[in-house]
C-alpha atoms as an extended CHARMM CRD file, in Angstrom:
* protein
*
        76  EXT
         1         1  UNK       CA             19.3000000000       16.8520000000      -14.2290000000  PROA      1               0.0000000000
         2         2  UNK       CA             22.4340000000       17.1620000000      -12.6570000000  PROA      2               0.0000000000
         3         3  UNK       CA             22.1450000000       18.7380000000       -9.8180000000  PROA      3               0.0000000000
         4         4  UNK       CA             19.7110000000       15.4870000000       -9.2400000000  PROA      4               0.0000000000
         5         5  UNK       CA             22.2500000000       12.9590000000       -9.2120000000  PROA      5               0.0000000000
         6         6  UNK       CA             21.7060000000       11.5940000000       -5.8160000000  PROA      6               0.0000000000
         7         7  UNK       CA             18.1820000000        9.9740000000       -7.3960000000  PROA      7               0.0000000000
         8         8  UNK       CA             18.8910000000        6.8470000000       -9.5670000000  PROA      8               0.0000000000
         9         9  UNK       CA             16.0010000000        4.5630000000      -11.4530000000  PROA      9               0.0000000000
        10        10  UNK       CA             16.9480000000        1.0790000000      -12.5350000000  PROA      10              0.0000000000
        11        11  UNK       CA             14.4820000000       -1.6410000000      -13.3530000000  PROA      11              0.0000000000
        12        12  UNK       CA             15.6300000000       -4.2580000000      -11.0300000000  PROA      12              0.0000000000
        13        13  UNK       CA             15.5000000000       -1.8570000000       -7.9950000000  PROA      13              0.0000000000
        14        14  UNK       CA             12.1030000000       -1.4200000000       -6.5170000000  PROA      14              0.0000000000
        15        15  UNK       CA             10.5100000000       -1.6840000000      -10.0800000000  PROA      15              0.0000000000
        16        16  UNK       CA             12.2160000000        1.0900000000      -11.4260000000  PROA      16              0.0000000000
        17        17  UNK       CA             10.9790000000        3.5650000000       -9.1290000000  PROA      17              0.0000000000
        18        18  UNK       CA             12.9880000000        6.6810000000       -8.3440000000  PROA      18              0.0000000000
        19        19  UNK       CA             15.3590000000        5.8690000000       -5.3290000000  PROA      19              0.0000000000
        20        20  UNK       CA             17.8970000000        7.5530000000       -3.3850000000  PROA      20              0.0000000000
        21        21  UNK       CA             21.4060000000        6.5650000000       -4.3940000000  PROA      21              0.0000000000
        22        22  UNK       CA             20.8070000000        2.8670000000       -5.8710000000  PROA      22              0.0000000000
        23        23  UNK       CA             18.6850000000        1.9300000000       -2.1900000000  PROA      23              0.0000000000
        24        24  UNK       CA             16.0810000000        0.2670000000       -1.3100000000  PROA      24              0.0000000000
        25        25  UNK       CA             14.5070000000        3.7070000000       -0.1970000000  PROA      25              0.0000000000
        26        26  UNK       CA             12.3330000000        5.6050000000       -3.0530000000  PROA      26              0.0000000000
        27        27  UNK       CA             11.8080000000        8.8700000000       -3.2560000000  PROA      27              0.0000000000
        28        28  UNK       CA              7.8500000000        8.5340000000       -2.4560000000  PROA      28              0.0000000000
        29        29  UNK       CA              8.9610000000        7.2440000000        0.9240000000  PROA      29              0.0000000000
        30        30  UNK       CA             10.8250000000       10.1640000000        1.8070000000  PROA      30              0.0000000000
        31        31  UNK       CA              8.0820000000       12.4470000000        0.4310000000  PROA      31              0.0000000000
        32        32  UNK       CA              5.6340000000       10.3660000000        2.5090000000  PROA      32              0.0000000000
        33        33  UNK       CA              7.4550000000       10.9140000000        5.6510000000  PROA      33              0.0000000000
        34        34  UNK       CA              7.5670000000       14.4540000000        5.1690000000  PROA      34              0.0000000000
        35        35  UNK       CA              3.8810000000       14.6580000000        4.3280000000  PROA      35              0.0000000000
        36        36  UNK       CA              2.9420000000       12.7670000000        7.4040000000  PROA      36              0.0000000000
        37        37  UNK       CA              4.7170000000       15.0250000000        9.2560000000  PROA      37              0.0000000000
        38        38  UNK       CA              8.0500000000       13.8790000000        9.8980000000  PROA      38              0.0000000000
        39        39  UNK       CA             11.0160000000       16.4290000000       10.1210000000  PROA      39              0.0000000000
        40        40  UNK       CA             14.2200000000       16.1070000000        8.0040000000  PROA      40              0.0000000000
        41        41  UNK       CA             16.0220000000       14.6170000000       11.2810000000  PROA      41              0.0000000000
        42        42  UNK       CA             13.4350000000       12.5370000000       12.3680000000  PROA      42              0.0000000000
        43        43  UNK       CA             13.8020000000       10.7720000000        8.8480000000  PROA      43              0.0000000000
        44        44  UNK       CA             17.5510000000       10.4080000000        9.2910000000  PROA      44              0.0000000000
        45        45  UNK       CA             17.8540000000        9.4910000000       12.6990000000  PROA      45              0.0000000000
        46        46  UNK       CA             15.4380000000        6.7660000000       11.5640000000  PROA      46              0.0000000000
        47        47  UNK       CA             16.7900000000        5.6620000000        8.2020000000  PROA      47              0.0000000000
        48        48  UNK       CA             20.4800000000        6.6810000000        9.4450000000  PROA      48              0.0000000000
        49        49  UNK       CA             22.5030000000        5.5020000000        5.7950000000  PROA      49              0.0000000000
        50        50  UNK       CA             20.5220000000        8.5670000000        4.2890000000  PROA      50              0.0000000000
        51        51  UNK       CA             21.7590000000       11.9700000000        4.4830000000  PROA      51              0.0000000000
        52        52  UNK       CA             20.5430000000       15.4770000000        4.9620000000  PROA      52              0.0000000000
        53        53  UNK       CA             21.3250000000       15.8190000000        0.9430000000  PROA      53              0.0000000000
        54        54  UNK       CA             19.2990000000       12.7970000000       -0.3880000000  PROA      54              0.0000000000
        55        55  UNK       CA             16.4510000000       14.0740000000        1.3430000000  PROA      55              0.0000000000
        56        56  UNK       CA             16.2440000000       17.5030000000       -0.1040000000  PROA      56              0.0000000000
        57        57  UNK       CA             17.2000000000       15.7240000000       -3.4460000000  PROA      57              0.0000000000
        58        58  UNK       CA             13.9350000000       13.3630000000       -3.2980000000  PROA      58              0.0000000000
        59        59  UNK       CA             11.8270000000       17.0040000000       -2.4560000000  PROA      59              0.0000000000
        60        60  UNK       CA             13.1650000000       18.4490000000       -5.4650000000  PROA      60              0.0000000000
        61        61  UNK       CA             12.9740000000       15.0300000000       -7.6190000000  PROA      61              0.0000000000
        62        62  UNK       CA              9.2610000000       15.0870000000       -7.1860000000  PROA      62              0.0000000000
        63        63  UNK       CA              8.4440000000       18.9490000000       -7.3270000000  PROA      63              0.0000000000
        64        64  UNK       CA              9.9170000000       18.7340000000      -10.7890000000  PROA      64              0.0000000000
        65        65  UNK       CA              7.8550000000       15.7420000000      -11.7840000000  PROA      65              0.0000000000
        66        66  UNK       CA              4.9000000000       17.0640000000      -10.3320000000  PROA      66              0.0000000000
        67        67  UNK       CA              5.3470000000       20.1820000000      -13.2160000000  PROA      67              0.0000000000
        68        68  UNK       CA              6.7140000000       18.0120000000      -15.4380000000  PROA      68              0.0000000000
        69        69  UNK       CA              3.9570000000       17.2050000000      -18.0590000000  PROA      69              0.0000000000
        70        70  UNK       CA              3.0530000000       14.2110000000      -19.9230000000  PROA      70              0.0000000000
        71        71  UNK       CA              2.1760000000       14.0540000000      -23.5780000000  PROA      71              0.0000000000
        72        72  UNK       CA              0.7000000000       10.8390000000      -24.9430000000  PROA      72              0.0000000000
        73        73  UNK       CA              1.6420000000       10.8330000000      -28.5990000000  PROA      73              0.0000000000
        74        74  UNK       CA             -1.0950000000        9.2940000000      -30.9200000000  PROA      74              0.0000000000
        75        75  UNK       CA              0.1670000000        6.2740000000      -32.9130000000  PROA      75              0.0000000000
        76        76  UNK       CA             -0.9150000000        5.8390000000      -36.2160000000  PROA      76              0.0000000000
């Protein structure tokens, strides 16, 4: 997706997870923070190399992978 392209996955960072921008800093931590009831600027006045941008990238990274759906194809 391109309007996405602030979220990267590569198998030798954090085990492939989804991250923000190559870092150290997946998108399930942002989405944790906000669930435990952290504001946008409270996350970036902790973690200050992210910006405003990456956050509302990771929100919209995993709202489209929590629709997405998963079909396990049968292998004969």
């Amino acid at each position: 997706m391109d309007q996405l392209d602030r979220i990267t996955r590569q198998p030798g960072v954090m085990g492939g997870k989804a991250c923000i921008r190559g870092m150290r800093v997946t998108v399930g931590m942002v989405v944790g923070q906000i669930g435990a009831g952290h504001s946008v600027d409270d996350i970036l006045t902790d973690f200050p190399y992210l910006e405003r941008q990456d956050i509302m990238q990771a929100l919209r990274y995993a709202a489209w992978r929590a629709d997405e759906r998963e079909v396990e194809l049968a292998l004969t």
